[in-house]
C-alpha positions as CSV (number, residue, x, y, z in Angstrom):
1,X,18.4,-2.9,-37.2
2,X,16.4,0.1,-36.6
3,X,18.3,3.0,-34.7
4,X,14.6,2.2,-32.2
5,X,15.4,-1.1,-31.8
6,X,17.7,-0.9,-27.9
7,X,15.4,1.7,-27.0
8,X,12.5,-0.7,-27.3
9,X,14.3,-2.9,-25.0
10,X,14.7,-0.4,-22.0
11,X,10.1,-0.4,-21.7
12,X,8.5,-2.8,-20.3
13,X,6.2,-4.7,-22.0
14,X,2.7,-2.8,-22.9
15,X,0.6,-5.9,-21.5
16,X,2.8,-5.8,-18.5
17,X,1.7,-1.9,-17.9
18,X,-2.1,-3.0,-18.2
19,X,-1.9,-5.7,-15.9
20,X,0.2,-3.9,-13.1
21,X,-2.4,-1.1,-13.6
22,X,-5.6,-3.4,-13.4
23,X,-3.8,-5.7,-10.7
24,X,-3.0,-2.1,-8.8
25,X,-6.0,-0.7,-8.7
26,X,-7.9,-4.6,-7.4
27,X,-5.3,-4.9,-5.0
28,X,-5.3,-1.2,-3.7
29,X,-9.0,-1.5,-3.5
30,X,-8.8,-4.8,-1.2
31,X,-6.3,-3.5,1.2
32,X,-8.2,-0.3,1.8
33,X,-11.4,-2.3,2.2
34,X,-10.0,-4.7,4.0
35,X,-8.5,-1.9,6.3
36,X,-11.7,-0.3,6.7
37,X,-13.0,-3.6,8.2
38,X,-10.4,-4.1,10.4
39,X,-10.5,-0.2,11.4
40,X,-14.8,-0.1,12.0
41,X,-14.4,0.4,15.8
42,X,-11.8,3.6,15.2
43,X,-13.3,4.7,12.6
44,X,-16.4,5.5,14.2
45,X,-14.8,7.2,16.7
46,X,-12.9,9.4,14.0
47,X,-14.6,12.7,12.6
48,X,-12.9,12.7,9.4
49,X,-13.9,8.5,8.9
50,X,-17.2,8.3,10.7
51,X,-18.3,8.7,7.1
52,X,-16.7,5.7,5.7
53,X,-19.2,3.3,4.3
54,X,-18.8,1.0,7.2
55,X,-19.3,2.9,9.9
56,X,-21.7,5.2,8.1
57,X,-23.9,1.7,8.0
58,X,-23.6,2.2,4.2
59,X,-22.8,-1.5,3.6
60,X,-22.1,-4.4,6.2
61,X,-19.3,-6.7,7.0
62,X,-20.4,-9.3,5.1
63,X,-20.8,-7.2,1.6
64,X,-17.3,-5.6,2.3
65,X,-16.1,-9.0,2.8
66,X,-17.6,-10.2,-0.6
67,X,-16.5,-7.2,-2.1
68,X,-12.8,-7.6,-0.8
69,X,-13.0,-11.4,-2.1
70,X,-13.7,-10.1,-5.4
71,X,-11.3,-7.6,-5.6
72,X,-8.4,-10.2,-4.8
73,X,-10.0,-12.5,-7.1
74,X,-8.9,-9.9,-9.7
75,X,-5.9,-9.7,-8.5
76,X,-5.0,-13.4,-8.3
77,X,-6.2,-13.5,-12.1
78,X,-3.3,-10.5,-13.0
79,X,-1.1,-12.2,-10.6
80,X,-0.9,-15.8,-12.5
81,X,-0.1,-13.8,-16.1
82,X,3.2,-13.1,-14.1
83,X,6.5,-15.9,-14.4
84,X,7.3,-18.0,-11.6
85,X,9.3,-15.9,-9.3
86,X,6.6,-13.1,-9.5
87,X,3.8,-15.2,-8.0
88,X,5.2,-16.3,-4.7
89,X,6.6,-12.4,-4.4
90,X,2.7,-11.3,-4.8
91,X,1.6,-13.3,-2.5
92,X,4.2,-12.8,0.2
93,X,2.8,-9.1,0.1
94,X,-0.5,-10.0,1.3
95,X,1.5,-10.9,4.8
96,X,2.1,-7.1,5.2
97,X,-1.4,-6.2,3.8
98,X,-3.0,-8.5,6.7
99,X,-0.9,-7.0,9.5
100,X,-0.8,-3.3,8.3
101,X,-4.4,-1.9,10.3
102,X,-3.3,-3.3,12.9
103,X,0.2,-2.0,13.4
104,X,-1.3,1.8,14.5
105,X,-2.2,-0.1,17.5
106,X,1.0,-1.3,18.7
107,X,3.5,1.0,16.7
108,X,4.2,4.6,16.4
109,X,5.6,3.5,12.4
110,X,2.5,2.1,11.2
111,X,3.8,4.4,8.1
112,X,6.7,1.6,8.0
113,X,4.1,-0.7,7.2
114,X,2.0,0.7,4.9
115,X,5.8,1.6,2.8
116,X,6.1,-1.9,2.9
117,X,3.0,-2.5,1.7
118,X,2.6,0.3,-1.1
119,X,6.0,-0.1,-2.6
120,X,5.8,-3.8,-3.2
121,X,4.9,-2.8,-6.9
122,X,8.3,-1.5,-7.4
123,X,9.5,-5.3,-6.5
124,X,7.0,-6.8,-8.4
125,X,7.9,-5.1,-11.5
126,X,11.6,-5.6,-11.9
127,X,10.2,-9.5,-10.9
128,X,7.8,-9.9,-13.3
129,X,9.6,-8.5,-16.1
130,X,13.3,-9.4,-14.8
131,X,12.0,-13.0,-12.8
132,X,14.5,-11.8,-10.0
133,X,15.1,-9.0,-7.6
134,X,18.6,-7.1,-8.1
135,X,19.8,-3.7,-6.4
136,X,17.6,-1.3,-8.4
137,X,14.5,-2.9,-7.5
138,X,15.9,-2.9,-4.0
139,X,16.9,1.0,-4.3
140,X,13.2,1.8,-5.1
141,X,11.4,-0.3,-2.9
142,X,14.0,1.3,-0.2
143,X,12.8,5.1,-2.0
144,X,9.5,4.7,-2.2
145,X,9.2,3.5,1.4
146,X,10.6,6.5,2.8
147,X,8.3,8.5,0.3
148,X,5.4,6.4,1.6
149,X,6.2,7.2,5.3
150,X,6.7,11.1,4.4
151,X,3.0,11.6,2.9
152,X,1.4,9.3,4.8
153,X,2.8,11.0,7.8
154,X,1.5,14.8,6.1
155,X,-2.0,12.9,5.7
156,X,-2.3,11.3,9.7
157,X,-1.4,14.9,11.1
158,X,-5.1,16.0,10.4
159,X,-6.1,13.2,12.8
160,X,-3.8,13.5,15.2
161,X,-6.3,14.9,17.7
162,X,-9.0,11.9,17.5
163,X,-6.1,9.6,17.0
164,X,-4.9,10.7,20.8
165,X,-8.3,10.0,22.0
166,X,-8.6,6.5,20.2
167,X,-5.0,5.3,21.1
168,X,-4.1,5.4,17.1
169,X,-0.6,5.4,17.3
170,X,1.4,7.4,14.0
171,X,4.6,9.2,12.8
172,X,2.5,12.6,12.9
173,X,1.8,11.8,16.4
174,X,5.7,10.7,17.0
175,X,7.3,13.8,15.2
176,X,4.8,15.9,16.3
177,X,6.3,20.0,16.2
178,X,9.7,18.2,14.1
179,X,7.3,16.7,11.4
180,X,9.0,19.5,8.6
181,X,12.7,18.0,9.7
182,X,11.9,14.1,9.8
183,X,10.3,14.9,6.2
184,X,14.0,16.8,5.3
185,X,15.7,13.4,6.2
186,X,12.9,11.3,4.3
187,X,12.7,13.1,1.5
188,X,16.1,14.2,1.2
């Protein structure tokens, strides 16, 4: 055996790393759209999003529909290269992807959500290469939740104002003048 040989073992398998990064960026692309479709009416009353394709009149509901549906399409295809415990994981996260826009309406922790939601990877890929979840993977989802809520929290302060104004609940809006010590106890 070649002195390479166990560490070999400890990387996951190249065609694993381009499906997770084709299936990453389809997926990513669907929630956002499908989050801009579900956001039109706040957007439009938000300076920083009146922009947005959407609400700019750019493109309508029905092409951002299509172009969701083609997006997940692409990721269903990556999704089925996965084993059998993998699958049903993927498709339990599109449960959090359909409730996330609309948890700044009832929440101040829509950040929660959208942890949930972007740190599914971390499951999937112990699944898909493991075909289980154990601690680690559990560890890191936990991690990269609380990293999720901290930048996602930096990024909705510089809408805080409109987000008053349009009812958009958030953790900037929750931590408000204690956003620097909420991130010390996310972070830390």
């Amino acid at each position: 055996p070649r002195p390479t040989d166990p560490l070999l073992t400890l990387l996951p398998a190249p065609w694993y790393l381009l499906l997770f990064f084709i299936g990453a960026v389809a997926m990513r692309g669907a929630g956002c759209t499908y989050n801009d479709l579900a956001d039109e009416d706040i957007d439009n009353q938000v300076e920083r999003t009146r922009s947005r394709p959407l609400p700019a009149g750019k493109v309508t509901r029905r092409q951002a529909w299509i172009f969701v549906i083609i997006q997940a399409l692409v990721g269903l295809a990556v999704l089925l290269q996965f084993n059998s415990f993998a699958i049903p994981l993927g498709i339990a996260s599109l449960v959090i992807v359909a409730v996330y826009p609309f948890m700044k309406r009832i929440t101040n922790w829509p950040q929660f959500v959208l942890g949930l939601a972007f740190s599914w990877g971390a499951l999937m890929g112990w699944a898909a290469e493991f075909g289980d979840i154990d601690d680690p993977a559990i560890m890191l989802y936990i991690g990269s939740i609380l990293w999720v809520i901290g930048y996602d929290t930096i990024y909705a302060h510089q809408d805080k104002e409109d987000d008053a104004i349009v009812g958009v609940r958030s953790t900037a809006r929750l931590f408000g003048d204690n956003t620097k010590m909420w991130l010390s106890g996310l972070y830390g």
